[in-house]
C-alpha positions in Angstrom: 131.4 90.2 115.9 129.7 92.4 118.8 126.6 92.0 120.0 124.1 94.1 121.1 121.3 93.6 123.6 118.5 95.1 123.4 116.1 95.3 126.8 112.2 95.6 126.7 109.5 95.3 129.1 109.3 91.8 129.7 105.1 92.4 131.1 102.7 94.9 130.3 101.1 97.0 127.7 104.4 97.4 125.8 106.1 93.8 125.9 103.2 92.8 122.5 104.2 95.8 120.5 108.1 95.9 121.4 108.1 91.8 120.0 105.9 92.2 117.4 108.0 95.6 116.3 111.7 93.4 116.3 110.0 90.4 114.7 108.8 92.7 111.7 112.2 93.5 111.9 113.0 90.7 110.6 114.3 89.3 113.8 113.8 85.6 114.2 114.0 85.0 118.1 112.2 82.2 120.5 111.5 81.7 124.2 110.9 85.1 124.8 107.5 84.5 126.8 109.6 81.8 129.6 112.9 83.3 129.3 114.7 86.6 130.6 117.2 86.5 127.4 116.4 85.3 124.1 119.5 85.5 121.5 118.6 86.2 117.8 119.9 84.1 115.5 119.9 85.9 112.4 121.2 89.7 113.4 124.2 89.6 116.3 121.8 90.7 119.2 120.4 89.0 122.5 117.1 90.4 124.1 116.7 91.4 127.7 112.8 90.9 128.6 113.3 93.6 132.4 111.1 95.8 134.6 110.4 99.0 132.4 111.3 100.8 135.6 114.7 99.0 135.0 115.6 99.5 131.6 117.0 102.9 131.5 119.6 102.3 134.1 120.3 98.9 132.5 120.8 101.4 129.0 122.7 104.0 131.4 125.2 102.2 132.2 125.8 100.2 129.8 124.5 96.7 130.5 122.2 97.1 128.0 123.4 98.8 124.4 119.2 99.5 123.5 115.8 99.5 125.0 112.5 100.2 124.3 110.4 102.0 127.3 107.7 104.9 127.5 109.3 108.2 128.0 107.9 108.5 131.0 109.6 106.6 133.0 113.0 107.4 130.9 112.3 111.5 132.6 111.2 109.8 136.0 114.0 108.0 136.1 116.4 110.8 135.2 118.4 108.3 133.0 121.1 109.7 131.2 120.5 107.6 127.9 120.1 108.5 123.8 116.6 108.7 122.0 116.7 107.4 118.8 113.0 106.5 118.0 109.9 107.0 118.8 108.2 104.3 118.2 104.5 105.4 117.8 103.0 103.0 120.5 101.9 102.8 123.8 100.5 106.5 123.5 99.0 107.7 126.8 98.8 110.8 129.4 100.3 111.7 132.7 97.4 113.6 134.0 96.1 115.6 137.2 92.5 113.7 138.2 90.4 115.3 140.5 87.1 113.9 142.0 84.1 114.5 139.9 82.8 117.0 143.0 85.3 119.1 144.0 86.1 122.6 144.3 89.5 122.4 142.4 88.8 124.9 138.9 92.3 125.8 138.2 96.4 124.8 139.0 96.6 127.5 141.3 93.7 125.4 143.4 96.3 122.9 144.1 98.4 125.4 145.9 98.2 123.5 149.6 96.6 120.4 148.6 97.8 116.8 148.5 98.6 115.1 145.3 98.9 111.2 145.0 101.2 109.8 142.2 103.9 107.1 141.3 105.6 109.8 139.6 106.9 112.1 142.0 109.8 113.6 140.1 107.9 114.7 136.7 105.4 115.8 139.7 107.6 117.7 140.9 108.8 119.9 137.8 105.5 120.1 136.4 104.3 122.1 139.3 107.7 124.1 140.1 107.1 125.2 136.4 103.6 126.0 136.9 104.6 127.6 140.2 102.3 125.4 142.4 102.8 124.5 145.9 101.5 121.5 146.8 102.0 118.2 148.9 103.3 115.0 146.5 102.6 111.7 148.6 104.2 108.6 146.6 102.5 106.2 146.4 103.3 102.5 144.2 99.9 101.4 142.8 96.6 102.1 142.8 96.9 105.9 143.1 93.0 106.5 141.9 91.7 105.3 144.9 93.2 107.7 147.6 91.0 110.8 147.3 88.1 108.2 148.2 90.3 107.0 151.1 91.2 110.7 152.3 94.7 110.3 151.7 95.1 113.5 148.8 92.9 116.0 147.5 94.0 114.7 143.7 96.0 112.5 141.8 98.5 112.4 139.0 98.7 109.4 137.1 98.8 107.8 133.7 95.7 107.5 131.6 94.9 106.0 128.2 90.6 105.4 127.9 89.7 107.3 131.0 88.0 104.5 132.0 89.8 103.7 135.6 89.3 107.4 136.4 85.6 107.0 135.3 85.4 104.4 137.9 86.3 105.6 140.7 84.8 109.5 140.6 87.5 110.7 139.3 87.7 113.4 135.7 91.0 114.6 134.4 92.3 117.9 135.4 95.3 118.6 133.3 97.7 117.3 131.3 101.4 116.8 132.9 103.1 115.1 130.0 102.2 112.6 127.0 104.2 109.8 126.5 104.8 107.0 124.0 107.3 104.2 123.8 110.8 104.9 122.5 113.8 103.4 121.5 116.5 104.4 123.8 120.3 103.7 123.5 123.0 104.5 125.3 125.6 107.9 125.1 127.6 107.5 122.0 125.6 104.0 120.7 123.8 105.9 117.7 127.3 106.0 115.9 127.7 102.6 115.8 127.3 100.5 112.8 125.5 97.7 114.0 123.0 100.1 115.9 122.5 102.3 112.6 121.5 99.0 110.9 119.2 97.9 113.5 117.8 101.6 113.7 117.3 101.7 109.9 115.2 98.4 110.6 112.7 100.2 113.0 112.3 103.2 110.6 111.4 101.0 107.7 108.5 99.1 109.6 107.4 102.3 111.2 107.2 103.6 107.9 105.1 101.2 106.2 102.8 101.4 109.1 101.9 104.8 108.5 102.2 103.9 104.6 99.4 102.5 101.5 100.4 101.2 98.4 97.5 102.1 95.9 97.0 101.1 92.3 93.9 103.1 90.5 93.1 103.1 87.0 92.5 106.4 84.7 92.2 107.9 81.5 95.4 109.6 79.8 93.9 112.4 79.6 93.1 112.8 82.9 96.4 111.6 83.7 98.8 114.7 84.7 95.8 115.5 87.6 96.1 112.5 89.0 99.8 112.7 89.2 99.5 116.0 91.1 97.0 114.1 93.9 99.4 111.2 94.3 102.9 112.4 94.2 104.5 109.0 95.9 107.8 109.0 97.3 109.6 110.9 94.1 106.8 110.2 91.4 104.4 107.2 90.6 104.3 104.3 88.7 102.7 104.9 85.5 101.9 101.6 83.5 99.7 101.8 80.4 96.6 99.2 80.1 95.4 96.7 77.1 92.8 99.2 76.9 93.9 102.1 74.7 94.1 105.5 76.2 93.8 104.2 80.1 96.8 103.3 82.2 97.0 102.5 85.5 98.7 104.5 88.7 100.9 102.5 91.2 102.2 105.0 94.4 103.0 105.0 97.7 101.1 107.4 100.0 100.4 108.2 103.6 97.0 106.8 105.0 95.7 110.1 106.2 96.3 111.8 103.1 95.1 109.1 100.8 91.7 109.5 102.5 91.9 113.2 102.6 92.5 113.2 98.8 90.1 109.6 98.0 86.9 112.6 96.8 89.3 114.2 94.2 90.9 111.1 92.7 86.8 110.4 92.1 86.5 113.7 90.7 89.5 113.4 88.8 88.2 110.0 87.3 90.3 107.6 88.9 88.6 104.1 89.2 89.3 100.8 90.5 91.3 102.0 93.7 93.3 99.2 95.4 94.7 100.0 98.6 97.3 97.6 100.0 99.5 97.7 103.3 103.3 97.8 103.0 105.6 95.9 104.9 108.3 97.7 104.6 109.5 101.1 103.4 113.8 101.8 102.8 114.6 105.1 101.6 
C-alpha cells in the first residue's frame, strides 16, 4: 500500500497545533520532537518535521504528498500546491507598522519611502495593487527594529498581540494579508483515496472544535419551541423523563450560537443545560 507523507513545521508556533491536530486524528506516531521523520503506525503515512519556508516546495514537487503551513508563506513562496483545509490555527496579520510619531496618514504616504519586510513578494503585490511606489529592503529577522536604526521609514511584517510592535514604537498601519495555517497538497493529490480519508479526518476534528453537545430538560409543552432554538445537525434527540410530561433534549450545536440562543432556551423553559465538547463530528 502507498504512503503518504505529510510535512509540518518541525519549530515554531505551528509545530503544537499541527501534532496535536494529526494525533486527534487518530494518528498514533512517536519521536516526533528528536526526529526529522516519524512513521505512523496505524494509517499508511510518515511525517516530515521541515522549515515552514521549505514545505511548499517539498509539496510542489512532490517530495512531500501534504503539508501543513500558514498561507503566508505558501503566496511568498509562489508554490504551485492544492489547498484543501484551512485549518483554523495560527491566525495572524501581515501588517504595515509605522513608528508611533511619524508623518505617514495614508498608503499614498509610502510613495518614496523605505519599507522593511521578510516578505518582499506579497510586498510587492500589495503595493502594485494599491499603486504605491515605494523602496522594499529584505531583510531576515528582526524587521521592527530598523526604523529605530534608520534603515526604512516602515515595516511590514507579521503580527498576532501587537505586542513586539508595542515595544519598539511601532503601531500598525494597514493590513497586507491575514493568514492562518492550512493543509496543502500537491496538484492532483485531493483525488486520491488515501488523501480523501486523511482529509475527512481533519474536517471531523475541526468540526467538533467549533461544536457543543447539549442535553437540557423541558416540559412537553414547551417542547416544539425548543426544537425550533436547537435544530441539531437534521433534528434533536428527544428522550422522554420518569417525570411525566418533561423530556429531555440531546443536540448538537455550534458554540457561538448556543450562547447567542442560551437567554431564549431560559425563556422558553429549558432547565438543567449540559454542555459537553465533542471529539469528533462525521457527516
Amino acid at each position: 500500500m502507498k504512503t503518504l507523507k505529510i510535512a509540518i513545521q518541525k519549530s515554531g508556533r505551528l509545530n503544537d497545533k499541527s501534532v496535536e491536530l494529526l494525533k486527534n486524528c487518530g494518528l498514533s506516531f512517536e519521536n516526533y520532537k528528536s526526529s526529522l521523520i516519524s512513521p505512523v503506525s496505524n494509517f499508511p503515512l510518515e511525517i516530515l518535521f521541515l522549515r515552514d519556508d521549505d514545505i511548499p516546495e517539498y509539496v510542489q514537487d512532490g517530495i512531500a504528498d501534504l503539508g501543513i503551513v500558514g498561507e503566508n508563506v505558501i503566496q511568498e513562496t509562489e508554490a504551485d500546491v492544492s489547498y484543501l483545509q484551512m485549518l483554523g490555527f495560527g491566525k495572524c496579520s501581515l501588517k504595515l507598522a509605522i513608528p508611533n510619531q511619524c508623518s505617514i496618514k495614508s498608503l499614498a504616504d509610502l510613495n518614496g519611502k523605505s519599507i522593511a519586510t521578510s516578505y518582499p513578494v506579497i510586498l510587492k503585490k500589495f503595493l502594485e495593487n494599491n499603486n504605491v511606489k515605494a523602496d522594499i529592503r529584505t531583510i531576515s529577522g528582526s524587521v521592527e527594529i530598523s526604523p529605530g536604526l534608520g534603515l526604512s521609514d516602515a515595516i511590514c511584517d507579521l503580527v498576532s498581540t501587537g505586542g513586539t510592535l508595542k515595544s519598539n514604537g511601532l503601531k500598525p498601519f494597514g493590513d497586507v494579508m491575514h493568514s492562518e495555517a492550512v493543509l496543502i497538497g500537491r496538484k492532483g493529490i485531493e483525488e486520491e483515496a488515501l488523501t480523501q480519508e486523511l482529509i475527512q479526518r481533519v474536517q471531523s476534528v475541526l468540526r467538533a472544535r467549533e461544536t457543543k453537545y447539549v442535553v437540557l430538560n423541558i416540559e412537553q409543552k414547551n417542547l416544539e419551541a425548543i426544537k425550533a432554538l436547537l435544530p441539531g445537525i437534521k433534528s434533536p434527540t428527544v428522550v422522554p423523563l420518569a417525570e411525566e410530561g418533561w423530556a429531555a433534549v440531546h443536540t448538537v450545536i455550534p458554540e457561538k450560537d448556543f450562547w447567542n440562543k442560551i437567554s431564549e432556551l431560559k425563556a422558553a423553559g429549558a432547565q438543567g443545560i449540559v454542555v459537553m465538547p465533542i471529539e469528533k463530528i462525521i457527516l
